[in-house]
Structures are given as C-alpha cells and as structure tokens.
Backbone as CSV, one residue per row, in Angstrom:
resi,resn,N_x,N_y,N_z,CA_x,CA_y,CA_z,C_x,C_y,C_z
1,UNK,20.514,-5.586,-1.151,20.506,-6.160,0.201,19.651,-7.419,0.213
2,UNK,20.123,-8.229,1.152,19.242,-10.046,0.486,18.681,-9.730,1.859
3,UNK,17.281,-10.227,1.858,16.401,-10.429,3.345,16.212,-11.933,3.351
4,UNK,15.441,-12.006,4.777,15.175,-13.503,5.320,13.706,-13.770,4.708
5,UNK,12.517,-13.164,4.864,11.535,-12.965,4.673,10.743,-12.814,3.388
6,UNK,11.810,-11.894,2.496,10.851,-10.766,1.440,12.192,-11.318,0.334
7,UNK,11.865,-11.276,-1.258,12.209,-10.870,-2.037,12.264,-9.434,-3.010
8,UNK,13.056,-9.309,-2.817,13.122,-7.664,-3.459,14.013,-7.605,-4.745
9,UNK,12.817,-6.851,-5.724,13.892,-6.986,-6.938,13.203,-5.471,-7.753
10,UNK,14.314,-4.852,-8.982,13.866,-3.899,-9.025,13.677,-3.944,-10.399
11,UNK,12.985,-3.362,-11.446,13.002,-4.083,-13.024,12.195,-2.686,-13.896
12,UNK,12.651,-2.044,-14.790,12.001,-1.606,-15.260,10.787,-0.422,-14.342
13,UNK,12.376,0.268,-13.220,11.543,1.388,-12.599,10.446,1.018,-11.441
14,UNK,10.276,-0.690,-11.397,8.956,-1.107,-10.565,9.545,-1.733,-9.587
15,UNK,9.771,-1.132,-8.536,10.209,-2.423,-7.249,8.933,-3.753,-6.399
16,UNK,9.561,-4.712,-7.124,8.803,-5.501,-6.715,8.944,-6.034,-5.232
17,UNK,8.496,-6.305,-4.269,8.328,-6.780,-2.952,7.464,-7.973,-2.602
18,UNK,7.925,-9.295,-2.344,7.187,-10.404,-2.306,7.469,-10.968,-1.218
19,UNK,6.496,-10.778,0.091,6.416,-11.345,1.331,6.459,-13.457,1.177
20,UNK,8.019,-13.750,1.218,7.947,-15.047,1.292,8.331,-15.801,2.260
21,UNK,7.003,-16.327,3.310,7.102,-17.366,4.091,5.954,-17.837,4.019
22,UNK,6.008,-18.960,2.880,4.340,-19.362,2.734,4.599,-20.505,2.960
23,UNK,5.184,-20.847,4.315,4.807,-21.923,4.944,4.170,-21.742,5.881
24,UNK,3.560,-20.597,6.124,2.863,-19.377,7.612,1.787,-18.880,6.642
25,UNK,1.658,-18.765,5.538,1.134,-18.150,4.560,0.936,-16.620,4.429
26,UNK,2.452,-16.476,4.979,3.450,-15.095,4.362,3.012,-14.090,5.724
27,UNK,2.771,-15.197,6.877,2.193,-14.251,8.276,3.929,-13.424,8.189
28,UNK,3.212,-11.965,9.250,3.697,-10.686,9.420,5.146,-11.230,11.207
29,UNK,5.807,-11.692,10.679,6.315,-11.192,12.360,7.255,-10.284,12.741
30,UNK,7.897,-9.919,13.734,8.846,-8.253,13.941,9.614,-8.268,12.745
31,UNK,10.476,-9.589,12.901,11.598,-9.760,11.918,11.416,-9.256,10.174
32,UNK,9.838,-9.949,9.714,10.001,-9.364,8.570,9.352,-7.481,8.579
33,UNK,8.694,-7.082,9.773,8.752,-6.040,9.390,9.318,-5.272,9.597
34,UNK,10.477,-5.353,10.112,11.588,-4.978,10.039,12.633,-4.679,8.869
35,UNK,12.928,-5.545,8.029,12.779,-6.125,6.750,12.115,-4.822,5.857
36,UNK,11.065,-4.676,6.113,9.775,-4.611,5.028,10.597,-2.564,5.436
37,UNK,10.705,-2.255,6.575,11.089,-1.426,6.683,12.349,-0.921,5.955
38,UNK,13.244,-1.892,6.010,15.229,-1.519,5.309,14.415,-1.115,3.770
39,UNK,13.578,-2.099,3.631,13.872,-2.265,1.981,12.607,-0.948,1.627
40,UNK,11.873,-0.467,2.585,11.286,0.823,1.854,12.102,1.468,2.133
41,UNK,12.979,1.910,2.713,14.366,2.461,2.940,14.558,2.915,1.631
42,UNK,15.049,1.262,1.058,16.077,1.364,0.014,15.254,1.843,-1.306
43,UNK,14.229,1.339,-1.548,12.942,2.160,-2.477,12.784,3.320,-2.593
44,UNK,13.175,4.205,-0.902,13.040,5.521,-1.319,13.701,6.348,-1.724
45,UNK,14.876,5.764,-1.412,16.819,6.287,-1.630,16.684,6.050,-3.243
46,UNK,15.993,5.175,-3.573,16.652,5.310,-5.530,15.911,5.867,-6.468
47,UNK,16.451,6.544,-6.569,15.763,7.808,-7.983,15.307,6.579,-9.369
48,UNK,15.884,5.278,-9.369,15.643,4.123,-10.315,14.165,3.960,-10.165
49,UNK,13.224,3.510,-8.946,12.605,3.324,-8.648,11.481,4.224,-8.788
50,UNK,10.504,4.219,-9.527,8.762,5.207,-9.874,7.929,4.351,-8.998
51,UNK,7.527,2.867,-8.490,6.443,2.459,-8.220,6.364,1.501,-7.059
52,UNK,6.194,1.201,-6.346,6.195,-0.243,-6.308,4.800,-1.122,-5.856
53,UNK,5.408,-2.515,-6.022,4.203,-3.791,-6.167,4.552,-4.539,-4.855
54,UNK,3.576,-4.679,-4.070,3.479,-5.868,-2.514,3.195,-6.829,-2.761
55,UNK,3.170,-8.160,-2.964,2.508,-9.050,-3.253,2.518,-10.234,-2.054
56,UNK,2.233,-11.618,-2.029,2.949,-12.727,-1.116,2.785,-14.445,-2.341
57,UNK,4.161,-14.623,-2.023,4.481,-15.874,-2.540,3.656,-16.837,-2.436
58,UNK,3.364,-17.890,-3.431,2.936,-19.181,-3.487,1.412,-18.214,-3.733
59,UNK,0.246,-19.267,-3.763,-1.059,-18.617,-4.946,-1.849,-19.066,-3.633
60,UNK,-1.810,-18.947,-2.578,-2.750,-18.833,-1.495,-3.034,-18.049,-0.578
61,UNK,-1.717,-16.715,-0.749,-1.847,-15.843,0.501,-0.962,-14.912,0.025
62,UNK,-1.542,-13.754,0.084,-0.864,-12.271,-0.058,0.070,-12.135,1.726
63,UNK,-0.929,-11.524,2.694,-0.151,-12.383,3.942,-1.130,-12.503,4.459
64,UNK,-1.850,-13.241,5.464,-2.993,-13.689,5.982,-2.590,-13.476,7.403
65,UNK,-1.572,-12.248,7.972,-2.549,-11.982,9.191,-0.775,-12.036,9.874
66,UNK,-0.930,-11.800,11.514,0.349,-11.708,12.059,0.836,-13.314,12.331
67,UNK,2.272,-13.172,13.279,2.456,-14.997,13.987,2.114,-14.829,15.012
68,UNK,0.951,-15.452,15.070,0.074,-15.874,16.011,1.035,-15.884,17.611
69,UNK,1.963,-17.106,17.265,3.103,-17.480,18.080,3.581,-16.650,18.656
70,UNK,4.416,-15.316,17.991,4.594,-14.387,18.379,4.044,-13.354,19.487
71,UNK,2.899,-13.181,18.318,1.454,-11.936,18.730,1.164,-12.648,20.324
72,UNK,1.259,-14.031,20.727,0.599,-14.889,21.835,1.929,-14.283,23.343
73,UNK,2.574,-13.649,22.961,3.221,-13.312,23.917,3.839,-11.979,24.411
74,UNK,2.930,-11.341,23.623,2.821,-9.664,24.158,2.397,-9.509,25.078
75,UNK,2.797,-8.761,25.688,2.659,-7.638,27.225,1.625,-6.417,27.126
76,UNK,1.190,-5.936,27.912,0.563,-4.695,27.694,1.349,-3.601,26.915
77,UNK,2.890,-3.987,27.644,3.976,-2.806,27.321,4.042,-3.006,25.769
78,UNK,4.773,-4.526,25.479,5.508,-4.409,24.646,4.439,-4.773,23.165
79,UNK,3.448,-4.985,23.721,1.997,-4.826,22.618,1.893,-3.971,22.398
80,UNK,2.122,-2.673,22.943,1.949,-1.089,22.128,2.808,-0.936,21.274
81,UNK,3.943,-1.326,22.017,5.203,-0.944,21.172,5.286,-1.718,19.805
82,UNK,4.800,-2.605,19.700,4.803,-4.073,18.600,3.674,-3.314,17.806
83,UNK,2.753,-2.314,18.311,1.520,-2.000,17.484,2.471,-0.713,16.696
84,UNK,2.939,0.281,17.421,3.432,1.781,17.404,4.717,1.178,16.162
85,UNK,5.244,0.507,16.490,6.465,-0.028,15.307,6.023,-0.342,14.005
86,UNK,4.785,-1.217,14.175,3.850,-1.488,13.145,3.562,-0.728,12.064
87,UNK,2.728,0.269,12.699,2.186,1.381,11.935,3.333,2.110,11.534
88,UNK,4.415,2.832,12.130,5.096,3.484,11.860,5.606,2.872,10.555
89,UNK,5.939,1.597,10.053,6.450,1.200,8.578,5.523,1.431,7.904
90,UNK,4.075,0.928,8.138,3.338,1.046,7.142,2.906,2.394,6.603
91,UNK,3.233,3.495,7.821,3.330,4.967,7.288,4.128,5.311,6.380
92,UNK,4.987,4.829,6.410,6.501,4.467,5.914,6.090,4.743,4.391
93,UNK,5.626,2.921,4.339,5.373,3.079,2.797,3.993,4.047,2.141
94,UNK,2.890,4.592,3.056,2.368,5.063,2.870,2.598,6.861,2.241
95,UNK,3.451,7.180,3.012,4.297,8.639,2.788,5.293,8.623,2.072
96,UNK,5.997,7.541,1.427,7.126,7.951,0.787,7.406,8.276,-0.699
97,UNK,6.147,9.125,-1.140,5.989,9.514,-2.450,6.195,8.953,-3.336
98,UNK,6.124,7.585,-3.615,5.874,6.602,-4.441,4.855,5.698,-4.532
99,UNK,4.161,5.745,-5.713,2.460,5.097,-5.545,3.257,3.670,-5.384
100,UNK,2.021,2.790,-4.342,2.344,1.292,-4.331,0.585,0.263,-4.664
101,UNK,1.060,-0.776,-4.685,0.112,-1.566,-4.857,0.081,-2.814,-4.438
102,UNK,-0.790,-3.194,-3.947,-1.083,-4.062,-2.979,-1.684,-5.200,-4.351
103,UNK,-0.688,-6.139,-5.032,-1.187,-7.736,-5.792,-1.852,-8.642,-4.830
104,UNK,-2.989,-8.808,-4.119,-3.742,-9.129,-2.949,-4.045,-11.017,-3.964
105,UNK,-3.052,-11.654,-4.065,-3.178,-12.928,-4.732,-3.947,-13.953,-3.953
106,UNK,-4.007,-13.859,-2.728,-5.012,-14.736,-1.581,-5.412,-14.185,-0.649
107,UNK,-5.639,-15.146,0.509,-5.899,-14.083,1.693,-5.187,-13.085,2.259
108,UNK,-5.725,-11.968,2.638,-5.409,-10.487,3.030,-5.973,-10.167,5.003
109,UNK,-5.494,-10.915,5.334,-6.521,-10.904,6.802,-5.523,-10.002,7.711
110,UNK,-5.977,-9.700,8.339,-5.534,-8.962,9.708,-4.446,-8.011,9.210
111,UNK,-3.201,-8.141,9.876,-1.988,-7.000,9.040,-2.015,-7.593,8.042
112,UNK,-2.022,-8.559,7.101,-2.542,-8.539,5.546,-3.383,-7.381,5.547
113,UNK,-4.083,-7.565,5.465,-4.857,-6.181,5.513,-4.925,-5.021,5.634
114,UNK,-4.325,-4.668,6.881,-3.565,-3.346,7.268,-2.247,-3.163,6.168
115,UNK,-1.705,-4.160,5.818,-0.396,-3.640,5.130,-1.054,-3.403,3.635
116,UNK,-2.417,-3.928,2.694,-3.296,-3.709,1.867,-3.306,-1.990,1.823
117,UNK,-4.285,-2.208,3.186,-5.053,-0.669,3.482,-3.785,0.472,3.278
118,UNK,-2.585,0.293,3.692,-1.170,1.019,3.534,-1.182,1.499,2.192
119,UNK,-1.106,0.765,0.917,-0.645,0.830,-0.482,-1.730,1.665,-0.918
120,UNK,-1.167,2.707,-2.069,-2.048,3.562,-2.585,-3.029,2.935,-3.651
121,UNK,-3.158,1.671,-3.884,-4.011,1.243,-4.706,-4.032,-0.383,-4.334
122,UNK,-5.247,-1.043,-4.327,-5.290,-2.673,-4.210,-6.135,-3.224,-5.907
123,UNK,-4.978,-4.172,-5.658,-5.868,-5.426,-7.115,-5.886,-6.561,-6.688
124,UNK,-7.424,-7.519,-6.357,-7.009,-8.765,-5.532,-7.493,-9.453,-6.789
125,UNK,-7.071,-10.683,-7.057,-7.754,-11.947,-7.565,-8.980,-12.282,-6.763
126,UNK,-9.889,-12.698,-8.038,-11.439,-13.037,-7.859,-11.175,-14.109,-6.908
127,UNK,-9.927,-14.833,-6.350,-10.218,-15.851,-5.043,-9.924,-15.453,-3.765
128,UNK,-9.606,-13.813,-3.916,-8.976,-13.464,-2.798,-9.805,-13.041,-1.743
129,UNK,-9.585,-13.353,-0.444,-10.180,-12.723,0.956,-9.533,-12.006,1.668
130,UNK,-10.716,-11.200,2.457,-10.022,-10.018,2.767,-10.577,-9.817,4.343
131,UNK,-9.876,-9.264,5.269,-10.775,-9.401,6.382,-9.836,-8.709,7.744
132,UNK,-10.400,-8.243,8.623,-9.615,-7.890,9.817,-10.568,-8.569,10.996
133,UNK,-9.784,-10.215,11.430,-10.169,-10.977,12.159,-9.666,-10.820,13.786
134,UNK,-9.171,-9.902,13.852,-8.803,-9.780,15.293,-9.396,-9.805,16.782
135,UNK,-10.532,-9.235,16.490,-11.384,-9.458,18.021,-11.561,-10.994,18.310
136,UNK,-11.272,-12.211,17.195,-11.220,-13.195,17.692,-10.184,-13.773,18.374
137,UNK,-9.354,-13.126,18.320,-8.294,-13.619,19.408,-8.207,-12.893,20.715
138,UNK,-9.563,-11.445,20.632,-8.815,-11.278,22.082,-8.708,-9.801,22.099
139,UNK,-7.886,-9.641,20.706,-7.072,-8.351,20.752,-8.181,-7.400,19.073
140,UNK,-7.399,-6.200,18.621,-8.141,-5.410,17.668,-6.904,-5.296,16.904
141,UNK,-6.881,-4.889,15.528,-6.744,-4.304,14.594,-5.210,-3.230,14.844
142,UNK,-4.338,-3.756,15.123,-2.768,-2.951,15.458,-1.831,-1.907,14.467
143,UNK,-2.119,-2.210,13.000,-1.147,-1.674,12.207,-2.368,-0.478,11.497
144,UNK,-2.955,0.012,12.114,-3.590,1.075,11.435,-5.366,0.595,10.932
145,UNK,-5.352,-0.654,11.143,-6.818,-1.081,10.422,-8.343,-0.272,10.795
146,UNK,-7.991,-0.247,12.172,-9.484,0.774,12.088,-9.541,2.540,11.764
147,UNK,-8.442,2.708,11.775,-8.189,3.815,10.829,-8.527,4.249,9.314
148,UNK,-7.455,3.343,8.739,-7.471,3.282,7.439,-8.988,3.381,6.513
149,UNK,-9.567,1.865,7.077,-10.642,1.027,6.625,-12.177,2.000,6.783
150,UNK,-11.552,2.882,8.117,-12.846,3.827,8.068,-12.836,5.155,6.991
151,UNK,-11.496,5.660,6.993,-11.283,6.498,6.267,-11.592,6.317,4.455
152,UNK,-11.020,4.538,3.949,-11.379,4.450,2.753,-12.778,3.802,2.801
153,UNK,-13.061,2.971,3.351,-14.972,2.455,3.166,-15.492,3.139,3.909
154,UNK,-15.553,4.121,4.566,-16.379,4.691,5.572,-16.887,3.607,6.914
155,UNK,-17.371,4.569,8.174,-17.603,4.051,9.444,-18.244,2.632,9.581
156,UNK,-19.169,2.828,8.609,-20.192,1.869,8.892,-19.379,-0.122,8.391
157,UNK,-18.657,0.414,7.094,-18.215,-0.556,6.777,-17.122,-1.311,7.769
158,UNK,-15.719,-0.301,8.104,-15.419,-0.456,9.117,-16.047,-0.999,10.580
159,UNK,-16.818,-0.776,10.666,-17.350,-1.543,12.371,-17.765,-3.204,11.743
160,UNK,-18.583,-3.093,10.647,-18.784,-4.149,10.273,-17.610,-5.508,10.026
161,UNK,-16.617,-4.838,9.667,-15.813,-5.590,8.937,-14.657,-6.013,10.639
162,UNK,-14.402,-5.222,10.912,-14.093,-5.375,12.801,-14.580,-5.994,13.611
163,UNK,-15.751,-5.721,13.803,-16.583,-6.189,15.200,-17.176,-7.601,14.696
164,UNK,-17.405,-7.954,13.277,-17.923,-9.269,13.050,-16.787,-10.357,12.977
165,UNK,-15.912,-9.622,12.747,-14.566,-10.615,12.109,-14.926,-11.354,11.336
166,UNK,-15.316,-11.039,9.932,-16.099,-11.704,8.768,-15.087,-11.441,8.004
167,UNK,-14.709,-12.785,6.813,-13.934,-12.096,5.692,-14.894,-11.761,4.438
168,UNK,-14.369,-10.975,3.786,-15.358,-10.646,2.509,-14.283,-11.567,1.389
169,UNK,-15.068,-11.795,0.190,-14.624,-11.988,-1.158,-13.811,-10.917,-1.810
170,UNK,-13.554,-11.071,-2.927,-13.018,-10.449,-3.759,-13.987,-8.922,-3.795
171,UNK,-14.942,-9.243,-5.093,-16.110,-8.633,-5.376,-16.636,-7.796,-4.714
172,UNK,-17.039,-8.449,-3.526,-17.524,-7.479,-2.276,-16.836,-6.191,-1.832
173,UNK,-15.276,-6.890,-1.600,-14.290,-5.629,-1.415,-14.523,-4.817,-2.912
174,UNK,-14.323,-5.083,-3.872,-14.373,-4.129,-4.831,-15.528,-2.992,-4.807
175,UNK,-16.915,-3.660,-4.568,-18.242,-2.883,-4.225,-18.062,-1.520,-3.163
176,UNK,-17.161,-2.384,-2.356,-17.313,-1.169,-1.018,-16.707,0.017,-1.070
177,UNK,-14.838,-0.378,-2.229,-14.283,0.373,-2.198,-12.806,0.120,-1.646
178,UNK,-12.703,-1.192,-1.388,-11.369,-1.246,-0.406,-10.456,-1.652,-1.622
179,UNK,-10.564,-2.687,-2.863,-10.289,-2.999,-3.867,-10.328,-1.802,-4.761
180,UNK,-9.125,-1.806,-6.185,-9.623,-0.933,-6.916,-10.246,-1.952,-8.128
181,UNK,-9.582,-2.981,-8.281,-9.869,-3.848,-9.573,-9.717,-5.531,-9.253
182,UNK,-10.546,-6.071,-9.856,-10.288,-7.602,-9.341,-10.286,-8.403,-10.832
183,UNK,-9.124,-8.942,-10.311,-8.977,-9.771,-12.097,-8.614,-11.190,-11.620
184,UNK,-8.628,-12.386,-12.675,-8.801,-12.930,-12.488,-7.386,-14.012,-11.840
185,UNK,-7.700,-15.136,-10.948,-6.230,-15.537,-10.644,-5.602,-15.810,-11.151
186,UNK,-3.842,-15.509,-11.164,-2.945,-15.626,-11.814,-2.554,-14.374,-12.345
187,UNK,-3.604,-13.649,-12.677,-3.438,-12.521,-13.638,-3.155,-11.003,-12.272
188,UNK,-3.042,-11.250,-11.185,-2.969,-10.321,-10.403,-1.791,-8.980,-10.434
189,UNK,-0.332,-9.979,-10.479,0.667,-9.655,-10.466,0.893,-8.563,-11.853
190,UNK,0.543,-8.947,-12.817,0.777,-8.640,-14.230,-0.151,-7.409,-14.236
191,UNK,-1.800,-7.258,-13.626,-2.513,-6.090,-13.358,-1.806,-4.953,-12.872
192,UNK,-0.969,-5.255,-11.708,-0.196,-4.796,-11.122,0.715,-3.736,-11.637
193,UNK,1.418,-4.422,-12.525,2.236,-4.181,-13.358,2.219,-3.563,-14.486
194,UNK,1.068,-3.411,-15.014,0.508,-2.645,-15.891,-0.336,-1.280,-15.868
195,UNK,-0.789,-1.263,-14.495,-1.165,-0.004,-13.372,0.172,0.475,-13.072
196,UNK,1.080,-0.041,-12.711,2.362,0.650,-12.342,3.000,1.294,-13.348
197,UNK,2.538,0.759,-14.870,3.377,1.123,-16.078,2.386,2.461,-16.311
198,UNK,1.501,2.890,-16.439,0.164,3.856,-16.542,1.212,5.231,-15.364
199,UNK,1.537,4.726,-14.283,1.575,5.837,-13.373,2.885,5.971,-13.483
200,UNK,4.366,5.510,-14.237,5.417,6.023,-14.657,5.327,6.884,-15.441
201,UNK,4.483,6.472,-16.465,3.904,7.406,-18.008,4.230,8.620,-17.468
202,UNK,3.583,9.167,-16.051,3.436,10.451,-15.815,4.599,11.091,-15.093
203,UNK,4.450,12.286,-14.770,5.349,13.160,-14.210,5.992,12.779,-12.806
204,UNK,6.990,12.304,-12.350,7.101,11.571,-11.103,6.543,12.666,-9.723
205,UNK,6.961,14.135,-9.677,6.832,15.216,-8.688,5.570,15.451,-8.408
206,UNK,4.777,15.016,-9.649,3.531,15.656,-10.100,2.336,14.373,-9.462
207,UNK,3.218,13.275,-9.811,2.581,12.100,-9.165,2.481,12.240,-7.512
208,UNK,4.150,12.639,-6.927,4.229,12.924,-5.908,3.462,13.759,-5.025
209,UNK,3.324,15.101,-5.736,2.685,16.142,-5.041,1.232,15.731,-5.081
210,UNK,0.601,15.068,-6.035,-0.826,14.853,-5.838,-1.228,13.550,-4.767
211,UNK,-0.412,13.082,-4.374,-0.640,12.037,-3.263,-0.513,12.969,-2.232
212,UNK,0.480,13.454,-2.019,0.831,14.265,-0.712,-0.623,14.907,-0.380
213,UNK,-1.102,15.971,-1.536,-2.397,16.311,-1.232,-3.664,15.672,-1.120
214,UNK,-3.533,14.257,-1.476,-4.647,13.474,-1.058,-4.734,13.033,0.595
215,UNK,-3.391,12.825,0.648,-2.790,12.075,1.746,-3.517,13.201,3.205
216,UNK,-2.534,14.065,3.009,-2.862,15.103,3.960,-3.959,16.187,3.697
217,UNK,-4.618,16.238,2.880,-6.054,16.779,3.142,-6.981,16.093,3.825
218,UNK,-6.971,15.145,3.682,-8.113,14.075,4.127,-8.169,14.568,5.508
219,UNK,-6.825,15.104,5.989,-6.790,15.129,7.470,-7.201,17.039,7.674
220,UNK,-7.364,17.413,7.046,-7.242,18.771,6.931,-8.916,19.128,6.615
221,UNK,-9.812,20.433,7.295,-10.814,20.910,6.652,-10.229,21.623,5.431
222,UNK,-11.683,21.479,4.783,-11.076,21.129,3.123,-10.874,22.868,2.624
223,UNK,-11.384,24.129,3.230,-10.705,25.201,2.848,-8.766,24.721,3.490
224,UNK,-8.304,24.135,3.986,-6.942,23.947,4.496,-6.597,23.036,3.103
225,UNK,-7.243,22.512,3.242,-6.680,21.191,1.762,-6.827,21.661,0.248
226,UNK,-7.979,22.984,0.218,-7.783,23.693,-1.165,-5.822,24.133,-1.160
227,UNK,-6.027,25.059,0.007,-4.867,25.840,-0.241,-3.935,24.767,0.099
228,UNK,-3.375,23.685,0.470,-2.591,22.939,0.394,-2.399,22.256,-1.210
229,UNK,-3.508,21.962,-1.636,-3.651,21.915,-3.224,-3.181,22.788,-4.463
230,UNK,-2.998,24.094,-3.996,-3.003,25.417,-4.668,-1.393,25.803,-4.058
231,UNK,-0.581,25.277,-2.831,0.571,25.491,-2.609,1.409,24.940,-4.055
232,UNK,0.968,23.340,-3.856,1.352,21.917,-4.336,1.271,22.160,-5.854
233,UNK,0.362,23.299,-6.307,0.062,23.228,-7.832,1.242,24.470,-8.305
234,UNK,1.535,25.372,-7.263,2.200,26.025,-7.646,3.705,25.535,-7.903
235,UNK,4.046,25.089,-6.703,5.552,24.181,-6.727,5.841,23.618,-8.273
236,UNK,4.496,22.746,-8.692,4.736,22.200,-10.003,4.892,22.929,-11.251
237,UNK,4.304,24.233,-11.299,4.144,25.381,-11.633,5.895,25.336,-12.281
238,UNK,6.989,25.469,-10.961,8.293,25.861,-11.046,9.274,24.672,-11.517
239,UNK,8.693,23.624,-12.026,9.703,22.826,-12.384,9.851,22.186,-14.152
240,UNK,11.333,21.707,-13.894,10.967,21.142,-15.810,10.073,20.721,-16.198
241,UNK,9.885,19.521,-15.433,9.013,18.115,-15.818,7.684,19.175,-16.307
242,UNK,7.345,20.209,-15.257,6.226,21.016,-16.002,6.214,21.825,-17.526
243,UNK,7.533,22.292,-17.638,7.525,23.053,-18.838,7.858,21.906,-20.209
244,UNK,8.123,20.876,-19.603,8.698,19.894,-20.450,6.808,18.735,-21.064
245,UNK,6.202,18.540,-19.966,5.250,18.074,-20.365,4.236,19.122,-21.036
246,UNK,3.744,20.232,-20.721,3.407,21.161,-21.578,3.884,21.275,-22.965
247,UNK,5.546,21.572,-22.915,5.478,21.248,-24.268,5.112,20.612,-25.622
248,UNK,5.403,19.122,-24.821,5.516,17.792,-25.211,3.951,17.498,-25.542
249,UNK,3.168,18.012,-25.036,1.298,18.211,-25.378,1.865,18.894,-26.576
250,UNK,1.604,20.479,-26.608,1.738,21.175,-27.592,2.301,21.003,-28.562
251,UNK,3.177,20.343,-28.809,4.496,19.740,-29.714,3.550,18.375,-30.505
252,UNK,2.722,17.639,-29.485,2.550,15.927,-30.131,3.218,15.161,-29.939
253,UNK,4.369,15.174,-29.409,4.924,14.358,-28.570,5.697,14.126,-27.134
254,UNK,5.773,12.607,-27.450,6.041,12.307,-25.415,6.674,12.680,-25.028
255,UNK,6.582,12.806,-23.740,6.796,13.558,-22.780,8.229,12.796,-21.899
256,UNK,9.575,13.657,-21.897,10.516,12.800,-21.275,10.922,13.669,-20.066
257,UNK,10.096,13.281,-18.849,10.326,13.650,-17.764,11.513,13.437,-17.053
258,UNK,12.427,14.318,-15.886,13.569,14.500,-15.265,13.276,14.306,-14.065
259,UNK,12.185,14.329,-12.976,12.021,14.087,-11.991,12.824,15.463,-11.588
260,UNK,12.343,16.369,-12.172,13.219,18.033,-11.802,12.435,19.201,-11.811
C-alpha cells in the first residue's frame, strides 16, 4: 500500500517505517496518523514481519512534534477526539506483539516523543533531542506523554520534563532511562537494525508473550503479574518453537523457529 506521509518497506523480516515530511520536519498531522495506523495494520497481518523500525527522513528530525497549523484549530470537542485517536494508534503499535524501535535520528519533541515513548525500545543519535514542549503552546502532552514518560523515567522526571518544556540531549535521555542506546550520527538506523536482528534470533511467541507480560503487569499488583507471568510461561510450555528451541540447545544447534 503506497502512503502520502510514511515510507514503508519490508526487508529481511524488519518493517521499516520512515515518517517523510521533512519539510515540517516529519511533524505528526491526522492524515499521517492515520497512515501510521493502515500500515500497523498491515505489520500486524504479516506473519513476514518479526520487528519493526520508526524512524523520520532527512538527518534533522525523527518527528519534532504535531502541525502546529492543524493542532491551532481544535475545539474542546474535537481536541479530545484528535487526542483519544492519537493514543489509540500509538496503543496500536504498542500492543501488537511485535517489538519496535524508535531510530530517534533528530529531534523527538512533543508526539515525536509520545510516538518514541510508544516503541518498545529507543536508539537516538548523540545529536538527538528529546522533549515534550507542550505547555508552551497552551495545551499538554495528547498522545500518551504524561503517561508513558512517568511510567518509564518515573514521576519526578516526568513533571520535570512537562512542566519545564525543556529539551534534553541525547545522553541525558540515556541516563534517565527514556533512551536505550545512543550511537553516533548516521549510525542510528543500522543500530536499529542490528537490535532488530538480536530479537528475530529468538522465539517470535516467546518474544510475544514476554512483552504482553511486561506490558500488562506494570498495570497489575505484582502477585496479579506473577500469575499472569506463570499463565504466559505455561502457554509457551505447549508449543513447537518450545520443544524445538530446547532441543536445538541440547543438540548445539540453531534453533529454527515456526512461530507455532
């Protein structure tokens, strides 16, 4: 399917996703997330697909934030709804049992950010910024940001990173926790890609089921999230990919998983 917005291509099991309008510097508006929505669609529909990579075109901006233009003419009404639509994709890609990764190649501001905070893992380049600037216009944080940001850096970082509307560096994000790895520019995409190749290696169900239980324990007291853990271990318990990677230990060699 060809979009207006995004390039989508699929290669070697890794669906790549590249937010391109970097004449906006890859800003968020309905249209592409709309977009951003078909094509996790189509990511989740193909058994081809183990991973995927977010990135944004041209070497200055992953996406740096919503269209302003746009965002400048919401309603009370249709500002919820523009927020509630929001989140709902980025749940999207958040739940759909495929690890993703956020190639954070420039700035990451506002839904940059939120769509970051979405992906199960971030790698920014040492030039990249990161930031949820919203109280300067007025408005807060729409696609999940004060959520997320509290849940992975904790409260304190969150208020900070909100209420100042400060962007951080690279580095900094890595310190706190919002980053997993920061390499150097240019080299983002290819990090990416080589983290994505690490988490095919493994069992796809097995990959699956252990997100699910990260995902939804967090929300769960943690006697609820043992036994959600201990459901999840059993399930794996009942399938090839389990008797097949066991083997494949015991045996000395690799392991050729079925996603079964």
């Amino acid at each position: 399917m060809a979009y207006e917005n995004l390039l989508c291509e699929v290669k070697d099991s890794i669906a790549r996703i590249t937010f391109n309008r970097p004449k906006v510097l890859n800003a968020l508006n309905h249209a592409t997330m709309v977009e951003l929505g078909a094509c996790l669609d189509e990511a989740a529909r193909d058994d081809a697909v183990r991973a995927l990579i977010l990135t944004g075109s041209g070497d200055k901006a992953f996406v740096a934030g919503a269209d302003i233009n746009e965002l400048a003419q919401h309603t009370a009404v249709d500002g919820k709804e523009f927020s509630i639509f929001g989140q709902g994709v980025l749940r999207k890609l958040e739940t759909m049992g495929k690890p993703s990764i956020a190639a954070i190649n420039g700035y990451a501001l506002g839904g940059g950010c939120e769509l970051a905070l979405a992906c199960t893992l971030r790698i920014a380049a040492k030039t990249a910024k990161l930031g949820q600037p919203e109280v300067k216009l007025g408005i807060m944080p729409g696609y999940g940001g004060t959520q997320r940001l509290a849940r992975l850096c904790g409260r304190g970082v969150a208020y900070q990173m909100v209420v100042t509307a400060e962007m951080i560096g690279a580095e900094e994000a890595l310190r706190i926790g919002l980053v997993n790895q920061v390499v150097e520019p240019g080299e983002v995409v290819a990090a990416a890609e080589a983290m994505a190749r690490k988490i095919i290696a493994n069992a796809p169900l097995a990959v699956k089921y252990s997100m699910e239980a990260i995902d939804r324990g967090l929300e769960m007291p943690q006697e609820e999230g043992l036994f959600l853990e201990a459901t999840l271990f059993g399930l794996l318990c009942a399938t090839e990919d389990m008797r097949e990677g066991t083997s494949a230990f015991l045996e000395k060699r690799a392991a050729q998983f079925k996603n079964r």
